[in-house]
PDB file of N, CA, C and O in Angstrom, chain B, residues numbered from 101:
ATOM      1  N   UNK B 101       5.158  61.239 114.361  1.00  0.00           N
ATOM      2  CA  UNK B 101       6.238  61.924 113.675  1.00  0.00           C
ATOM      3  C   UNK B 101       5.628  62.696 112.504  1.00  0.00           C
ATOM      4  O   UNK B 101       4.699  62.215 111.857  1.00  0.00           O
ATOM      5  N   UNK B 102       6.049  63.659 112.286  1.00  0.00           N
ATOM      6  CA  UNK B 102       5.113  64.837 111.494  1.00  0.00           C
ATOM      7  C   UNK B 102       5.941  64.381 109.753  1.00  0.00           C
ATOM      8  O   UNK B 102       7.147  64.174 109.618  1.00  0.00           O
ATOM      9  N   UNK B 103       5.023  64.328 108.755  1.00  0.00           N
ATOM     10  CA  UNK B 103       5.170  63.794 107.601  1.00  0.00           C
ATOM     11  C   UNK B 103       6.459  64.074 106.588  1.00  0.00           C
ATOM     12  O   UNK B 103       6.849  63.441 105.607  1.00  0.00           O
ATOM     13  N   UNK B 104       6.981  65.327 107.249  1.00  0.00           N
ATOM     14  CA  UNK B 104       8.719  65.906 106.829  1.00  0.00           C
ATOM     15  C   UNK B 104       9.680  65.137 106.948  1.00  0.00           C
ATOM     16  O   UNK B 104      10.514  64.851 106.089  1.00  0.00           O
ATOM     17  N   UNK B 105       9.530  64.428 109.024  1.00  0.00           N
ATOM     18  CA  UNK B 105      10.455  63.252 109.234  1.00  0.00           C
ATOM     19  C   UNK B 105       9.955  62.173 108.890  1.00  0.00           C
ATOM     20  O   UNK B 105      11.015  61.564 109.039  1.00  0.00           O
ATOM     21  N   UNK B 106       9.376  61.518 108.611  1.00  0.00           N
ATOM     22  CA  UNK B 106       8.685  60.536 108.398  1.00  0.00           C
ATOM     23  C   UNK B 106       9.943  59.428 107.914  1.00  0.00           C
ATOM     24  O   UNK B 106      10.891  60.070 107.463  1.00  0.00           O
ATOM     25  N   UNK B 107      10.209  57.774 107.893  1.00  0.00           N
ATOM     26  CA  UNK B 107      10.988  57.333 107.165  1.00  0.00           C
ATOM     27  C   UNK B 107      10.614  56.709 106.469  1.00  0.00           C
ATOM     28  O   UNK B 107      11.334  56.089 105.686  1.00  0.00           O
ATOM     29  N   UNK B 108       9.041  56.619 106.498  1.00  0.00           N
ATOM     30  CA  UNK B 108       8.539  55.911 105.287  1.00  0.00           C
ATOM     31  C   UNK B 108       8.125  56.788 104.005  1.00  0.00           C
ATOM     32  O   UNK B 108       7.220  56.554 103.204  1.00  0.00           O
ATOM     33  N   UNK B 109       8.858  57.657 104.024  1.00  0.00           N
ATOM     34  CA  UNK B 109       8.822  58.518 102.385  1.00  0.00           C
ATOM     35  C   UNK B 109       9.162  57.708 101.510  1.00  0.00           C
ATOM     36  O   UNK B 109      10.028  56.867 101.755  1.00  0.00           O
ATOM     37  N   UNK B 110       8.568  57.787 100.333  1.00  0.00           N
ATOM     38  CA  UNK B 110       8.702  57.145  98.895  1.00  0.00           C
ATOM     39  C   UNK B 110       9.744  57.698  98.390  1.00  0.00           C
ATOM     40  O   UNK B 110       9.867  58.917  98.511  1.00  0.00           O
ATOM     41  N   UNK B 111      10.579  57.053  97.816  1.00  0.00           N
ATOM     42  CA  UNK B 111      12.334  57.201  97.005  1.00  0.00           C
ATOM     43  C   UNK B 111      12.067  57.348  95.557  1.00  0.00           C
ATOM     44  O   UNK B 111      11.568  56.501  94.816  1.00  0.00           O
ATOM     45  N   UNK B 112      12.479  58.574  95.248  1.00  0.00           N
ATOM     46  CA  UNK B 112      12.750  59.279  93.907  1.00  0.00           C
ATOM     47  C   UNK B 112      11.788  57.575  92.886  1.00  0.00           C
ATOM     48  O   UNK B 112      10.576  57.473  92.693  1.00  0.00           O
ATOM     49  N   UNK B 113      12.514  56.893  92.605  1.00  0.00           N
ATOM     50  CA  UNK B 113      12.127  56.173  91.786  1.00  0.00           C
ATOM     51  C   UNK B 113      10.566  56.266  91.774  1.00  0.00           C
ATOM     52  O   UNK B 113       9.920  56.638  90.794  1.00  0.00           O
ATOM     53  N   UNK B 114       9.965  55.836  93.128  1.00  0.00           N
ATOM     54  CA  UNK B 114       8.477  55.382  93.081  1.00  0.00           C
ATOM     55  C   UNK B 114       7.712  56.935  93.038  1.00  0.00           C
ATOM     56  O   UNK B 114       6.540  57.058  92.684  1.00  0.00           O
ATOM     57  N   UNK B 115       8.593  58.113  93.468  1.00  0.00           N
ATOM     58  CA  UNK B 115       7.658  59.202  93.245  1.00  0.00           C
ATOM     59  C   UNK B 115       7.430  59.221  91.602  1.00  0.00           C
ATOM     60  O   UNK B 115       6.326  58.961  91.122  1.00  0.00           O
ATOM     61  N   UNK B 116       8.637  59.570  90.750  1.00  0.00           N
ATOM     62  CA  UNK B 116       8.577  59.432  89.490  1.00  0.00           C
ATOM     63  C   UNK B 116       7.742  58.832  88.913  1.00  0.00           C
ATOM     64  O   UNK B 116       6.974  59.462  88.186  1.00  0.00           O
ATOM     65  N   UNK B 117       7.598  57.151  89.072  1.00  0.00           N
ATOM     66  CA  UNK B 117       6.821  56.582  88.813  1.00  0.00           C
ATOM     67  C   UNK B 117       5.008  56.552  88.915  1.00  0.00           C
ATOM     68  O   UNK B 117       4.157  56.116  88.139  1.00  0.00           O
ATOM     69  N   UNK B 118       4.918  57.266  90.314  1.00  0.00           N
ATOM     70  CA  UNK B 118       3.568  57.477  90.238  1.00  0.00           C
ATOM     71  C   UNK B 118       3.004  58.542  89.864  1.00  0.00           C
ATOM     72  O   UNK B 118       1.852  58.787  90.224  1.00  0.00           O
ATOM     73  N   UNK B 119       3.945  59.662  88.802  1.00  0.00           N
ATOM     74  CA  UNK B 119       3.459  60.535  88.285  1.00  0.00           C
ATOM     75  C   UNK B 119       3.290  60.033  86.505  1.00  0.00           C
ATOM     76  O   UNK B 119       2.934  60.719  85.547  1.00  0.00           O
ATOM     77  N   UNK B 120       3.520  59.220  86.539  1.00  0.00           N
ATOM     78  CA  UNK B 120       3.690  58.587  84.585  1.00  0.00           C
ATOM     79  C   UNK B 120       2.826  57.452  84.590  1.00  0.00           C
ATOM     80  O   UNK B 120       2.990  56.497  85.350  1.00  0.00           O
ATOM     81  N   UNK B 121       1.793  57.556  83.645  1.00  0.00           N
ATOM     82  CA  UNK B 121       1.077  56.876  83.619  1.00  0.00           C
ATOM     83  C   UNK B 121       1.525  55.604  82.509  1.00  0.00           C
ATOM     84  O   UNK B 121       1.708  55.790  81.306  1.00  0.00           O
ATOM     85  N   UNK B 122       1.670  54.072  83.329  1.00  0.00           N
ATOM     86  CA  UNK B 122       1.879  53.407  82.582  1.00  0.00           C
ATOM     87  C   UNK B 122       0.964  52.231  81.962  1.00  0.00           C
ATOM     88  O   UNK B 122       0.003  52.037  82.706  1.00  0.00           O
ATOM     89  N   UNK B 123       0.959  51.319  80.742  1.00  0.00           N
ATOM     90  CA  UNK B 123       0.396  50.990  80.006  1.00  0.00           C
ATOM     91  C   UNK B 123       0.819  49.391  80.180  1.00  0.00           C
ATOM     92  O   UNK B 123       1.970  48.982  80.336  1.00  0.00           O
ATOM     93  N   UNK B 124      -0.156  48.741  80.130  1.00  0.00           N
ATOM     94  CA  UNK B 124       0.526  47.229  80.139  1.00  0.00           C
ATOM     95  C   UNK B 124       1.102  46.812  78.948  1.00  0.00           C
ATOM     96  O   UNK B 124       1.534  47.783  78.326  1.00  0.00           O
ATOM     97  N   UNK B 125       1.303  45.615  78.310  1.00  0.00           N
ATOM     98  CA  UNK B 125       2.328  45.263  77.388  1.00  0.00           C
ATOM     99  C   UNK B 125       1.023  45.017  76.544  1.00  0.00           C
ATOM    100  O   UNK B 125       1.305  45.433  75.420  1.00  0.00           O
ATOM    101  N   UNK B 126      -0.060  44.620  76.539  1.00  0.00           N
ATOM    102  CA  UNK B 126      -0.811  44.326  75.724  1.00  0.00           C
ATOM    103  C   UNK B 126      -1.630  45.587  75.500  1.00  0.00           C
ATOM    104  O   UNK B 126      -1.692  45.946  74.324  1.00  0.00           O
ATOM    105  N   UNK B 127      -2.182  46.228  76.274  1.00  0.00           N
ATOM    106  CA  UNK B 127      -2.673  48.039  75.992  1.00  0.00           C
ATOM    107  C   UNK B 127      -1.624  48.566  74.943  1.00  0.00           C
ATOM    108  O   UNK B 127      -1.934  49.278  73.988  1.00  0.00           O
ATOM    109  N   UNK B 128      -0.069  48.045  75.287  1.00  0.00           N
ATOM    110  CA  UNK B 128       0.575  49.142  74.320  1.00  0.00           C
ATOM    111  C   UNK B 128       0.512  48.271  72.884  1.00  0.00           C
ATOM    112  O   UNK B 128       0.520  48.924  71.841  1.00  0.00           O
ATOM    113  N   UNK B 129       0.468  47.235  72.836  1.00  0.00           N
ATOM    114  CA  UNK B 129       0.175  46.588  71.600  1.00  0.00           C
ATOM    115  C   UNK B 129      -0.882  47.007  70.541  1.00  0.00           C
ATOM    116  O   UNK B 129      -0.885  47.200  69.326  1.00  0.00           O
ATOM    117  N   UNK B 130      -2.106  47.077  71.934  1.00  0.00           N
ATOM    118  CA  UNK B 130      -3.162  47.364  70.771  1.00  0.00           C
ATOM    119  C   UNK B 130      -3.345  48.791  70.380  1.00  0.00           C
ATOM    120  O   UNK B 130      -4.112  49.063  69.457  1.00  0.00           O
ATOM    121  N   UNK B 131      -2.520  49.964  71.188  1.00  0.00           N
ATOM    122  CA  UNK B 131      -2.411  50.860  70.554  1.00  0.00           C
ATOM    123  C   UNK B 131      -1.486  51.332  69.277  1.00  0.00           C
ATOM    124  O   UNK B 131      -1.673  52.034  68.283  1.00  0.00           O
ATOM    125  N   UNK B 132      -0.600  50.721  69.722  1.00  0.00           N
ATOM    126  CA  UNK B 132       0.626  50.406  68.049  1.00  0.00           C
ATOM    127  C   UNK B 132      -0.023  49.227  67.221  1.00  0.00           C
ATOM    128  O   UNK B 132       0.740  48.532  66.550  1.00  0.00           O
ATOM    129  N   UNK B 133      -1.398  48.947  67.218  1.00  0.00           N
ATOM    130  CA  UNK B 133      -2.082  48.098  66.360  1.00  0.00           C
ATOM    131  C   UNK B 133      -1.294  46.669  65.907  1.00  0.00           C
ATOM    132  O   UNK B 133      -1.240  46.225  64.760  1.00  0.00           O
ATOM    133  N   UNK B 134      -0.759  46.135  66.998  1.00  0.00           N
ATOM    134  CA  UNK B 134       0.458  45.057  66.983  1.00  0.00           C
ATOM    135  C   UNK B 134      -0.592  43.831  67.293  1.00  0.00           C
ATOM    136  O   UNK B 134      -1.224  44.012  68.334  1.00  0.00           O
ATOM    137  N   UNK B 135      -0.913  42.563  66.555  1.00  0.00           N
ATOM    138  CA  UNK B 135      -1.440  41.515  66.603  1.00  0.00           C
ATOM    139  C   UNK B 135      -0.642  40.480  67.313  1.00  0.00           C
ATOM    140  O   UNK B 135       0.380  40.031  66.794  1.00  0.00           O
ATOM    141  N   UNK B 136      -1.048  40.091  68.441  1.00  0.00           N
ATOM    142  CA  UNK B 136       0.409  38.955  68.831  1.00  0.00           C
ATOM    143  C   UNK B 136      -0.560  38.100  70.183  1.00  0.00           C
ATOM    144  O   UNK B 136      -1.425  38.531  70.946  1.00  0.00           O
ATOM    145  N   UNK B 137      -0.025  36.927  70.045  1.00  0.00           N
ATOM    146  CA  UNK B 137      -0.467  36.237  71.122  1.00  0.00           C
ATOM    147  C   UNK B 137       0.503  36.502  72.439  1.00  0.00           C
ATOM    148  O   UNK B 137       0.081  36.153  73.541  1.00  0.00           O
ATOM    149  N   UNK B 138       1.565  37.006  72.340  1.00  0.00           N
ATOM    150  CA  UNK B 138       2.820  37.174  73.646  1.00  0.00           C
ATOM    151  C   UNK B 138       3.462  38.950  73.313  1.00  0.00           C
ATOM    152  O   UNK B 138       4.436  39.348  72.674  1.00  0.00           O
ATOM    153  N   UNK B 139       2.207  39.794  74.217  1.00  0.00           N
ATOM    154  CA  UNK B 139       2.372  41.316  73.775  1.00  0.00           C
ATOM    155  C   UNK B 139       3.570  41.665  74.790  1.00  0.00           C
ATOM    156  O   UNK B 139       4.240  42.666  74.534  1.00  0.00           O
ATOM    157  N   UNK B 140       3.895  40.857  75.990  1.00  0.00           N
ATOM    158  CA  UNK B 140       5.004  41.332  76.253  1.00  0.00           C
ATOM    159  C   UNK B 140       6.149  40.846  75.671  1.00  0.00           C
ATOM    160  O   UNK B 140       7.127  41.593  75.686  1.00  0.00           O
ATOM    161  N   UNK B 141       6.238  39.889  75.222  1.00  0.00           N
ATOM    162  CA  UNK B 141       7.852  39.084  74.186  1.00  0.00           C
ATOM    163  C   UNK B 141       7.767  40.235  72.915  1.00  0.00           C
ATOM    164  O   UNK B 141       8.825  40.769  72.580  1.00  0.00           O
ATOM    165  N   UNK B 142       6.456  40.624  72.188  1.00  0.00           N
ATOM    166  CA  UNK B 142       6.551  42.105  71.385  1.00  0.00           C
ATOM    167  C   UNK B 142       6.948  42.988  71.431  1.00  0.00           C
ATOM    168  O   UNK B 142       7.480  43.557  70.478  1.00  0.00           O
ATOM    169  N   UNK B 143       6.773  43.668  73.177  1.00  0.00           N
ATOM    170  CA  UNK B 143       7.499  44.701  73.662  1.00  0.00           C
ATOM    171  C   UNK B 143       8.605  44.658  74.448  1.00  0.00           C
ATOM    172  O   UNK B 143       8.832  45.706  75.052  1.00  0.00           O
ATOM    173  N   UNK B 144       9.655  43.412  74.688  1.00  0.00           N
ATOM    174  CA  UNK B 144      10.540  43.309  74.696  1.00  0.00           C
ATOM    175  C   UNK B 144      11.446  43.692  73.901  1.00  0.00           C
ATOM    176  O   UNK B 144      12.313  44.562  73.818  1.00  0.00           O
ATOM    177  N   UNK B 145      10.823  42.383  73.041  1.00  0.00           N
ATOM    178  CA  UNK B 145      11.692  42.676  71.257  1.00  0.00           C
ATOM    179  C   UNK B 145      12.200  43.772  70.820  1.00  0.00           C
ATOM    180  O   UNK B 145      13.347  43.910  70.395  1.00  0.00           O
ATOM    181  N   UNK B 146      10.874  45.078  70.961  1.00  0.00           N
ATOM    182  CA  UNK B 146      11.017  46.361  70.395  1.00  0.00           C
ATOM    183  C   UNK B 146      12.074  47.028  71.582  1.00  0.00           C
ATOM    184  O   UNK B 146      12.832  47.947  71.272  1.00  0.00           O
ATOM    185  N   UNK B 147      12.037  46.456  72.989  1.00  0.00           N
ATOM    186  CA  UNK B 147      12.630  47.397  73.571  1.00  0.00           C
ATOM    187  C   UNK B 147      14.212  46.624  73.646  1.00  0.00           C
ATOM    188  O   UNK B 147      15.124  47.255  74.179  1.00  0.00           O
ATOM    189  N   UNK B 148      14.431  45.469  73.180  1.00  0.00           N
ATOM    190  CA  UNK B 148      16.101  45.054  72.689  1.00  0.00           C
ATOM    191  C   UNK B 148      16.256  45.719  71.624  1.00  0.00           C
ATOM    192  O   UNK B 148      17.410  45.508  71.250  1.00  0.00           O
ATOM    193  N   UNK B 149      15.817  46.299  71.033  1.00  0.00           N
ATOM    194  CA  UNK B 149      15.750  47.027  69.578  1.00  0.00           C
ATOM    195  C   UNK B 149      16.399  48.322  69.794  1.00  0.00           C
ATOM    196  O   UNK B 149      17.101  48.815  68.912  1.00  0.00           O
ATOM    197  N   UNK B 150      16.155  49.042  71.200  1.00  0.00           N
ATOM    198  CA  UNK B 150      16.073  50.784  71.690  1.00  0.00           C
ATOM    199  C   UNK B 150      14.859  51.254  70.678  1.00  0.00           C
ATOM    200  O   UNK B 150      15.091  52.117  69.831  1.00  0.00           O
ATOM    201  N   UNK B 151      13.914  50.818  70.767  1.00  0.00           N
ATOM    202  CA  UNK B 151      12.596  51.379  70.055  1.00  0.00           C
ATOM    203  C   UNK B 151      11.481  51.933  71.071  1.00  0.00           C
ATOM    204  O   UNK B 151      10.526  52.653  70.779  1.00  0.00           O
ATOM    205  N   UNK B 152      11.805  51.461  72.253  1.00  0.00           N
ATOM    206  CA  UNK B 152      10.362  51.587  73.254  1.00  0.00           C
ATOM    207  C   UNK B 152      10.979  51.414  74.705  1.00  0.00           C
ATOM    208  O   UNK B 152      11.494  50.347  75.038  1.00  0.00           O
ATOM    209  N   UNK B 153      10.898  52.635  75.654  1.00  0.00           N
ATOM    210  CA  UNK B 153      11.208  52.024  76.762  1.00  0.00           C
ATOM    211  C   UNK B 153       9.972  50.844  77.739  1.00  0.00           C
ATOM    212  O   UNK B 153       8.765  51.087  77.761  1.00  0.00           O
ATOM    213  N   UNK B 154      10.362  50.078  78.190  1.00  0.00           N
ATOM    214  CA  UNK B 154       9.564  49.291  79.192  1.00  0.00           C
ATOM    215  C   UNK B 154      10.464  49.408  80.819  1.00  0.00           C
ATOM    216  O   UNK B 154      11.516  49.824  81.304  1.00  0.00           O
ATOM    217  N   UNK B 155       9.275  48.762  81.156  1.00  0.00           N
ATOM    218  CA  UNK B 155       9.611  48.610  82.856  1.00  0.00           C
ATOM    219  C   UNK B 155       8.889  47.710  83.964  1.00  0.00           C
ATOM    220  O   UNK B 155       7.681  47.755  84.193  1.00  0.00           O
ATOM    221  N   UNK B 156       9.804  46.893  84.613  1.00  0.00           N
ATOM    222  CA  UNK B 156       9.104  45.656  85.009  1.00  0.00           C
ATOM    223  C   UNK B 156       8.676  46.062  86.116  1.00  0.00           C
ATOM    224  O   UNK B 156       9.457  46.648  86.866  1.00  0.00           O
ATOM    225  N   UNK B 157       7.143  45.821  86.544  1.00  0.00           N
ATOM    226  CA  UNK B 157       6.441  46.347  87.917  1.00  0.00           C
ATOM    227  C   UNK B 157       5.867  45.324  88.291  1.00  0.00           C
ATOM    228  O   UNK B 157       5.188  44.817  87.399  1.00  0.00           O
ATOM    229  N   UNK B 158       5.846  44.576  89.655  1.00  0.00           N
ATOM    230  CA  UNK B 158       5.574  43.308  89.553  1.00  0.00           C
ATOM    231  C   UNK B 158       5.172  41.824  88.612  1.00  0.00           C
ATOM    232  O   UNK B 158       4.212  41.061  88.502  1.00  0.00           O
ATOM    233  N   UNK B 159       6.752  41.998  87.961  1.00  0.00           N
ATOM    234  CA  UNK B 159       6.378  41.306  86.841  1.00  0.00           C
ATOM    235  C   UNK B 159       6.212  41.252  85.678  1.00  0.00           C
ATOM    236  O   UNK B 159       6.466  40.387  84.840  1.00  0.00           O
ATOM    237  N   UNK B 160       5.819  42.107  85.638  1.00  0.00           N
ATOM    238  CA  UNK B 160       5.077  42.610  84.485  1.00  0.00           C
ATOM    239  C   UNK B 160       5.259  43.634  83.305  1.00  0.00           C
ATOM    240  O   UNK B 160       5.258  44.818  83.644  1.00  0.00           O
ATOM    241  N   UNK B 161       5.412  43.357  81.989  1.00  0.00           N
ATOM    242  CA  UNK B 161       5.851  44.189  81.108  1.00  0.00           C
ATOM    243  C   UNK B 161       5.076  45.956  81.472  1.00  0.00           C
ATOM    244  O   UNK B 161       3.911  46.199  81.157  1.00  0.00           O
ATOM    245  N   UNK B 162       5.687  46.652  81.932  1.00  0.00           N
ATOM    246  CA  UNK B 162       4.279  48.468  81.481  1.00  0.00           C
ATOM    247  C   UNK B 162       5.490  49.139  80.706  1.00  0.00           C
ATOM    248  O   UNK B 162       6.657  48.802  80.507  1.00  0.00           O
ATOM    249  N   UNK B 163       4.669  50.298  80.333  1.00  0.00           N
ATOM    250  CA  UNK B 163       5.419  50.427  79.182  1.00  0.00           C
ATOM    251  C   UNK B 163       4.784  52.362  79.421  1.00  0.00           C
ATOM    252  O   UNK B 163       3.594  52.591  79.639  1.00  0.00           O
ATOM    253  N   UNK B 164       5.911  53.576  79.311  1.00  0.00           N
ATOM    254  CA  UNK B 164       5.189  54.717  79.860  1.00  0.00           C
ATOM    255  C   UNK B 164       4.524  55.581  78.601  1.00  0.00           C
ATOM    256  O   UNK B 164       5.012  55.931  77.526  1.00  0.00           O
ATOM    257  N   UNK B 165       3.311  55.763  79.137  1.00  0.00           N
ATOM    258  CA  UNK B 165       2.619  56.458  78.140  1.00  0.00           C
ATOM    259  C   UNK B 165       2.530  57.191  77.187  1.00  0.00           C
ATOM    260  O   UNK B 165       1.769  57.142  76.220  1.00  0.00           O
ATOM    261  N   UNK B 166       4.003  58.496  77.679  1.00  0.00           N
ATOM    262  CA  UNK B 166       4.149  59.482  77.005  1.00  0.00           C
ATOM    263  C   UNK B 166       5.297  59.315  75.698  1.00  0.00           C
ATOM    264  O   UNK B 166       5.802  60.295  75.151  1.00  0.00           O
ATOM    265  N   UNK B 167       5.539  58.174  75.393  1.00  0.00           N
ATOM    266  CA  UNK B 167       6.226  57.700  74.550  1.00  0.00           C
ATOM    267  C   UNK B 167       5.675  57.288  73.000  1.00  0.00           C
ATOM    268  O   UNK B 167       6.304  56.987  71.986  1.00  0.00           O
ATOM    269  N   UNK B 168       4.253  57.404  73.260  1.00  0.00           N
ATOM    270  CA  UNK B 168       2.976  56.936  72.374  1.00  0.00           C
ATOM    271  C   UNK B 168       2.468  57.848  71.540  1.00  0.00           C
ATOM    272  O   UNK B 168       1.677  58.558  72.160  1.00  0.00           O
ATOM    273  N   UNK B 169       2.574  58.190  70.274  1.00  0.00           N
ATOM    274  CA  UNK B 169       1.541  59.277  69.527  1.00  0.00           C
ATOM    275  C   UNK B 169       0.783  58.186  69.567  1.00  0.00           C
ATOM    276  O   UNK B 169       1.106  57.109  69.066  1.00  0.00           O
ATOM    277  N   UNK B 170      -1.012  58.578  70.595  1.00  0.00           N
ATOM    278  CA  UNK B 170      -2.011  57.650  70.337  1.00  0.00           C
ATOM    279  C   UNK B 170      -2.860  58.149  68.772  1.00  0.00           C
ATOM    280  O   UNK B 170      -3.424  57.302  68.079  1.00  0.00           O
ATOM    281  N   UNK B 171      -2.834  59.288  68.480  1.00  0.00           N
ATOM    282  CA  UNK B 171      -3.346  59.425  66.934  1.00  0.00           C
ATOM    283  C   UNK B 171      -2.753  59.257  66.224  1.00  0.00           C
ATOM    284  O   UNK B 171      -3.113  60.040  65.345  1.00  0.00           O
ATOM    285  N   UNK B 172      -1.639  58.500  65.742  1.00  0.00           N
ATOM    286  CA  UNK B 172      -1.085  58.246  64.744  1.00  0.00           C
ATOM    287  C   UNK B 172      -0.449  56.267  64.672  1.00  0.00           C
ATOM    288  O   UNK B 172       0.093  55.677  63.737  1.00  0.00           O
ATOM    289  N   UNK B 173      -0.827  55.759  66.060  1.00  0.00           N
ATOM    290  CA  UNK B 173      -0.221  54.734  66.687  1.00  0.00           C
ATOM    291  C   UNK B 173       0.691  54.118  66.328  1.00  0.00           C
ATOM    292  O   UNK B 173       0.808  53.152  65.574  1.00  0.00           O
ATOM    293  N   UNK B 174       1.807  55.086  67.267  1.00  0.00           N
ATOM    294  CA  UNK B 174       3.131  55.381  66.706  1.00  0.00           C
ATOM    295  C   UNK B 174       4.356  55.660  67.914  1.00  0.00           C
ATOM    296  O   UNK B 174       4.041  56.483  68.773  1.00  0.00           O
ATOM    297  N   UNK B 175       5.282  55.232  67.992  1.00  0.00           N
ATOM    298  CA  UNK B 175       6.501  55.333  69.336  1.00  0.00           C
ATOM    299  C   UNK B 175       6.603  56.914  68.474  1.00  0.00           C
ATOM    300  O   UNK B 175       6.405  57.105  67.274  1.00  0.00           O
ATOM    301  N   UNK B 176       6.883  57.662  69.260  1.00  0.00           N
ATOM    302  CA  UNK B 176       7.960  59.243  69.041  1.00  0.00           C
ATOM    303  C   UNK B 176       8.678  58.546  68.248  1.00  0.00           C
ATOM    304  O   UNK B 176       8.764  57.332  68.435  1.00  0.00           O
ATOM    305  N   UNK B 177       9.228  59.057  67.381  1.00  0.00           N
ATOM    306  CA  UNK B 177      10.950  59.175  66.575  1.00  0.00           C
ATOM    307  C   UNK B 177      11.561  59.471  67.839  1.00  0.00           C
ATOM    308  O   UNK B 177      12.512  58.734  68.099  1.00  0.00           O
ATOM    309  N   UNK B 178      11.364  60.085  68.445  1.00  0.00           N
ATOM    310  CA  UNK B 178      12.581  61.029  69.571  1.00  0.00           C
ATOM    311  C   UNK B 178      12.555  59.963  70.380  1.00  0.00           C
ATOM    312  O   UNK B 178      13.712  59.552  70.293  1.00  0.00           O
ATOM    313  N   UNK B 179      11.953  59.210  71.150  1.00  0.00           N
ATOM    314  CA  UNK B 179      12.511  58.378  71.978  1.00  0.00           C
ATOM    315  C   UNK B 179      13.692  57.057  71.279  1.00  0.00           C
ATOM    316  O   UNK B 179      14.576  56.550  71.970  1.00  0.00           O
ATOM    317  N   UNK B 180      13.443  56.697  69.814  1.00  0.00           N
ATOM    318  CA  UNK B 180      14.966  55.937  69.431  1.00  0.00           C
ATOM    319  C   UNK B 180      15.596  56.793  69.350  1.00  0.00           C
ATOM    320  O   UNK B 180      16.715  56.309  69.180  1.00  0.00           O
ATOM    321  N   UNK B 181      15.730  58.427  69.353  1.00  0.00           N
ATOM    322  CA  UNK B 181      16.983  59.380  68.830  1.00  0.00           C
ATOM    323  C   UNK B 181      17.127  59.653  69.826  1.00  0.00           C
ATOM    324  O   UNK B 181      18.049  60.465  69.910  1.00  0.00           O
ATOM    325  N   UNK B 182      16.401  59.256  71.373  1.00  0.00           N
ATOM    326  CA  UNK B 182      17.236  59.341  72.658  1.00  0.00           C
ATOM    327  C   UNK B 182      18.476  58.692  72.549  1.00  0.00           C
ATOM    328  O   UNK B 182      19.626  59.092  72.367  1.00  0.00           O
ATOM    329  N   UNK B 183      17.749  57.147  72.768  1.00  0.00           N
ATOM    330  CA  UNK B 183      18.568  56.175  72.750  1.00  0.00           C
ATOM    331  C   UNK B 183      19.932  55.921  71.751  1.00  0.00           C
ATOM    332  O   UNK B 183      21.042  55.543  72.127  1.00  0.00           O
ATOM    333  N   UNK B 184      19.569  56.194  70.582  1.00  0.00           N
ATOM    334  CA  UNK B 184      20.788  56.557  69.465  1.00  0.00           C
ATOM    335  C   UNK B 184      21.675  57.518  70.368  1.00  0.00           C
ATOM    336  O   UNK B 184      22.694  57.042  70.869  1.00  0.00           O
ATOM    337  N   UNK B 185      21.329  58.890  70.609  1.00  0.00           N
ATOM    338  CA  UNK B 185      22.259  59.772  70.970  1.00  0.00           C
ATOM    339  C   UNK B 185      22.798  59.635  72.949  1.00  0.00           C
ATOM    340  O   UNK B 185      23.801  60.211  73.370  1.00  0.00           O
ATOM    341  N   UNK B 186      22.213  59.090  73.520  1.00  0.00           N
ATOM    342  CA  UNK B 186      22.628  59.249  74.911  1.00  0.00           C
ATOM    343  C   UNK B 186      22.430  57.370  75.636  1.00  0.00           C
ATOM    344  O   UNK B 186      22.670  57.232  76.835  1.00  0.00           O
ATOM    345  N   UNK B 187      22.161  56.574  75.111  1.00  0.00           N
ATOM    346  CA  UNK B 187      22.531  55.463  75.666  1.00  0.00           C
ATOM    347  C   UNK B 187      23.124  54.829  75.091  1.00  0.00           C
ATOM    348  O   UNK B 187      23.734  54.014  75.783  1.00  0.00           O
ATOM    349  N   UNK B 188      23.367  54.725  73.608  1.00  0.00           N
ATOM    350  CA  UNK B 188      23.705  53.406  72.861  1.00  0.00           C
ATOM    351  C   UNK B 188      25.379  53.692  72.624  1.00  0.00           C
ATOM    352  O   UNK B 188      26.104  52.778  72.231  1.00  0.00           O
ATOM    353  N   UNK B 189      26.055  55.439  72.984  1.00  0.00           N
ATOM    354  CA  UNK B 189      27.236  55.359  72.944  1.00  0.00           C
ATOM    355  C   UNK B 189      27.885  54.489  74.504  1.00  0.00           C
ATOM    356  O   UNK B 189      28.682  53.551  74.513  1.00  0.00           O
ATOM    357  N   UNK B 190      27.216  55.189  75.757  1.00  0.00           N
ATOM    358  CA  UNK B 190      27.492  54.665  76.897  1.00  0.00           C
ATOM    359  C   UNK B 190      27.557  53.014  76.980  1.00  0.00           C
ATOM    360  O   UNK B 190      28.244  52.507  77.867  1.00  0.00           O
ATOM    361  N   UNK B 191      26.840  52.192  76.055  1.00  0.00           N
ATOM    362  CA  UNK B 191      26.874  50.796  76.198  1.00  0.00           C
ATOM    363  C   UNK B 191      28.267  50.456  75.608  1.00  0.00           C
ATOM    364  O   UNK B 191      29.140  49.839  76.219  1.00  0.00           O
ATOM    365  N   UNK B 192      28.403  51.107  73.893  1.00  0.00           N
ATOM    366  CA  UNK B 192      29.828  51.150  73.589  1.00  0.00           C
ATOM    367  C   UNK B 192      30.428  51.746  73.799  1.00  0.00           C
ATOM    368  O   UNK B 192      30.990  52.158  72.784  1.00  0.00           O
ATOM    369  N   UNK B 193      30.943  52.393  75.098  1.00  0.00           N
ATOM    370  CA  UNK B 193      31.862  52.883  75.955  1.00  0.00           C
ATOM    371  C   UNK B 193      32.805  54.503  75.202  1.00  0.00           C
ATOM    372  O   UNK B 193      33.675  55.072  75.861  1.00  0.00           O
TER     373      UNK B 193
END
């Protein structure tokens, strides 16, 4: 079957995903210079906060790259002023 029909095409999610390079929970720690024995309960925390998106991939805290000023080791401002402006009204309805 020629690769157009194919039905084992990858679904929006996993294409997305394998274009964003993601970071484990402890990589993103030590780039936000975060000291912790439990770097994913850290990046939880921050992401119950709306400070940091994460995403569980077998398991496992990753966390996407482009969310990171690595010279300044620092989340964007703009990713909490996502969340401020386009998710946190939708939660309170």
């Amino acid at each position: 079957m020629p690769p157009e029909n194919s039905t084992d095409k990858p679904g929006v999610e996993e294409r997305l995903l394998a274009n964003i390079e993601l970071l484990y929970a402890a990589q993103a720690c030590a780039l936000l210079r975060i000291e912790t024995d439990d770097p994913e309960g850290a990046m939880q925390a921050m992401a119950h906060d709306d400070t940091i998106i994460t995403l569980v991939k077998n398991d496992k805290t990753m966390l996407p790259q482009f969310q990171f000023d690595a010279a300044n080791s620092l989340v964007f401002a703009v990713v909490r002023d996502i969340f401020r402006r386009y998710i946190e009204p939708e939660r309170h309805g």
